[in-house]
matplotlib code that plots the C-alpha trace (Angstrom):
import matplotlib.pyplot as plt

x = [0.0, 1.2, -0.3, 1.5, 4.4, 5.3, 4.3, 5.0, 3.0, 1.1, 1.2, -1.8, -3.3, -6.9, -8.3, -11.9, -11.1, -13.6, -16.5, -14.4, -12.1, -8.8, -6.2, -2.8, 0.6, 3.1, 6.1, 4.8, 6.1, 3.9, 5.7, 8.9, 6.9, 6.5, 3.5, 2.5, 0.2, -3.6, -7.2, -10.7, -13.7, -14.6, -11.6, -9.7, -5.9, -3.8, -1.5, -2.0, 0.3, 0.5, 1.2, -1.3, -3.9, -2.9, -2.9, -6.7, -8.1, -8.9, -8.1, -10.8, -12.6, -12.8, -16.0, -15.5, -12.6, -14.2, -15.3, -12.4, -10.1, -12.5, -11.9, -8.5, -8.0, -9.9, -7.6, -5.1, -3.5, -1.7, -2.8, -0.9, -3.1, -0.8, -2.5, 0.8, 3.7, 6.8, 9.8, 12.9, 15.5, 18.8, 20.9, 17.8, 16.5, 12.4]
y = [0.0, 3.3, 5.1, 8.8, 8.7, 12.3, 14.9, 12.9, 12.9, 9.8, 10.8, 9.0, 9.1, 8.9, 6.7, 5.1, 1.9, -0.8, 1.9, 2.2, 4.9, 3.2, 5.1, 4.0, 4.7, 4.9, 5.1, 2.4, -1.0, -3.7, -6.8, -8.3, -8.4, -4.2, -3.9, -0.6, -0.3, 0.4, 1.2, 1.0, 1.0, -2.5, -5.3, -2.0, -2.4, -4.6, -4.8, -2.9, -3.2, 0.6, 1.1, -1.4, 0.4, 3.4, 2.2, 0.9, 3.6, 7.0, 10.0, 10.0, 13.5, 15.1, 14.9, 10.8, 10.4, 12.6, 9.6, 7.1, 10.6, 10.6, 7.0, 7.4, 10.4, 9.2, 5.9, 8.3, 8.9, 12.3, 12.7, 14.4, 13.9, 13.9, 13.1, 10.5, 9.5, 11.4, 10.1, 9.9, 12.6, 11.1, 11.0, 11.5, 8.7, 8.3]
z = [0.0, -0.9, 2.3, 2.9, 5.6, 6.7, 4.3, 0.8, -1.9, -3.4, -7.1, -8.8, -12.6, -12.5, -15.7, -17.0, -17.4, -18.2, -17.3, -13.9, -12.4, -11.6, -9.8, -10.7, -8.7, -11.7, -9.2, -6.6, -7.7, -6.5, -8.0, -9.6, -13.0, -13.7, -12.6, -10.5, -7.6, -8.4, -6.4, -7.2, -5.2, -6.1, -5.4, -4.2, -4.2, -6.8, -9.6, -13.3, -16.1, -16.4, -19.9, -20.8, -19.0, -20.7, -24.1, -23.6, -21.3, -21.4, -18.8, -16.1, -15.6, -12.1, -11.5, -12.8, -10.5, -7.1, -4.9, -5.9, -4.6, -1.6, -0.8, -1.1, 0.9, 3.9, 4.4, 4.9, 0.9, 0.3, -3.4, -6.5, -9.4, -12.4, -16.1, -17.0, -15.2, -16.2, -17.5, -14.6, -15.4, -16.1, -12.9, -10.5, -8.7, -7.8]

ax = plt.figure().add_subplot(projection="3d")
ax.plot(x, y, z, "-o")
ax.set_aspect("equal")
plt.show()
């Protein structure tokens, strides 16, 4: 779980996916196979394939994505809401 520790931020891309707002963690690794961190309200936490959930989604609109951001703020998330993750800056680490 990518819960906030101190006063980090969780950045998070909001998308429609499947008729349901995911919110992805790009920078949150959840396993040894590339896959990032994700939420929805139904089956909440788990693994996404981030690019392939790019490819084959589309970006979620606020008004979409407001109760998923609700839910996620109450158990305690510190939310960035980016539209994609950035590429890393050569020499910088995430």
């Amino acid at each position: 779980m990518s819960q906030t520790i101190n006063n980090e931020t969780d950045i998070v891309v909001f998308r429609m996916w499947k008729d349901n707002v995911i919110a992805l963690f790009p920078y949150e690794n959840c396993d040894f196979e590339g896959n990032v961190t994700s939420y929805m309200q139904i089956g909440q936490h788990g693994a996404a394939n981030y690019s392939m959930i790019i490819a084959h989604s589309r970006p979620s609109t606020p008004n979409e994505y407001e109760d998923l951001k609700r839910e996620l703020t109450t158990i305690g998330y510190n939310l960035s809401i980016r539209k994609r993750k950035q590429p890393l800056k050569r020499g910088l680490k995430q």
